[in-house]
C-alpha positions, 0 to 999 in steps of 0.5 A, spaced: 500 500 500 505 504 501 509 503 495 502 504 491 501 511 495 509 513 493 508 511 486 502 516 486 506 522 489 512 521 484 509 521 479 505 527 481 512 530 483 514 529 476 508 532 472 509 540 472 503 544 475 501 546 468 499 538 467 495 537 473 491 543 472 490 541 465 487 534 468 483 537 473 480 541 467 479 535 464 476 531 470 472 538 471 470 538 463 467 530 464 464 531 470 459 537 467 458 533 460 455 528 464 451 533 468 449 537 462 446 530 459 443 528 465 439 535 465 437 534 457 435 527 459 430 531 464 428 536 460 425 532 455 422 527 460 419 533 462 417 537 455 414 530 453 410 530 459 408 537 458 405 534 451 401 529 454 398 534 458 397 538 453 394 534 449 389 531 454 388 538 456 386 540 449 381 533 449 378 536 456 377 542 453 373 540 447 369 535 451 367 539 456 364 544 450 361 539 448 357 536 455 356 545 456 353 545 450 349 537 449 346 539 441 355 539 439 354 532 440 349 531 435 353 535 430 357 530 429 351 525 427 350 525 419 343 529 418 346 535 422 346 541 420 343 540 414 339 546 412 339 550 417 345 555 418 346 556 425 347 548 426 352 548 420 356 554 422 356 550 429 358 544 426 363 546 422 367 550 428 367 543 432 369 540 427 375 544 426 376 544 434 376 537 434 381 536 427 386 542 430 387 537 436 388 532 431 393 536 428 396 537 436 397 530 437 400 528 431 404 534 431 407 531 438 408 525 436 412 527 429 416 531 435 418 525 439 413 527 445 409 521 445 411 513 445 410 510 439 405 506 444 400 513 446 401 514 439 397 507 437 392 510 442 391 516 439 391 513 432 385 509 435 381 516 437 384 519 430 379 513 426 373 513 430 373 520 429 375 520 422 370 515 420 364 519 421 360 522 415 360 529 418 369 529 419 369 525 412 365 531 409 368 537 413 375 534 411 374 534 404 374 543 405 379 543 409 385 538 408 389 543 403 390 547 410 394 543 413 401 540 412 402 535 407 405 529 412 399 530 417 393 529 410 397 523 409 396 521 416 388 523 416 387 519 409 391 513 411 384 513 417 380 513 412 375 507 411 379 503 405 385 505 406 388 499 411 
């Protein structure tokens, strides 16, 4: 052990101060790399949490509209709205409520936000939505206003796309 203790100390004797201020920075240098990966390790558990939030809040908010407003429900339904001004007007803002949040959680998951597994989820939501009438409609007059990615993303959950 002591010879051990002697070799350390002869060779600190031989290295210069200049080397073992460099090695001190390098030690300095590696230990805050390793912090700094372990903060944006964090930082992005933390942004995809946020995500999710997010999303959910959007989700919340559309529903709770819908609950406070019963007749929005059945603007979702095939025969509303037709001929009657007011109701297609209100459908057509719900509907463009409901593709923005779409819109939100592909966005997230083409981001990285969310897993591969709560994106799975959301495409099941994206379907049930997708596949009625009114949404099918609507979304012929909008589509053009959205990225190209996420108009693929919708037309692949289209019926008789799968």
């Amino acid at each position: 052990m002591d010879w051990e203790l002697d070799t350390v100390l002869g060779w600190i004797r031989s290295v210069g101060a200049g080397e073992l201020a460099n090695l001190a920075t390098l030690a300095v240098a590696t230990v805050g790399i390793f912090l700094t990966l372990s903060q944006l390790t964090l930082l992005r558990r933390q942004l995809r949490l946020e995500a999710l939030i997010q999303i959910t809040d959007s989700n919340r908010e559309i529903l709770a509209l819908g609950f406070a407003h019963p007749h929005l429900w059945t603007l979702l339904d095939a025969s509303a709205g037709a001929g009657d001004a007011g109701a297609s007007f209100a459908q057509q803002r719900y509907l463009q409520l409901w593709t923005n949040h779409l819109h939100l959680m592909w966005g997230a998951h083409r981001l990285g936000m969310v897993s591969n597994g709560e994106w799975e989820a959301y495409r099941r939501d994206m379907a049930g939505l997708i596949r009625l009438a009114p949404f099918r409609q609507y979304w012929l007059g909008v589509a053009r206003f959205y990225p190209r990615r996420f108009r693929r993303a919708i037309s692949e959950l289209l019926p008789g796309q799968e």
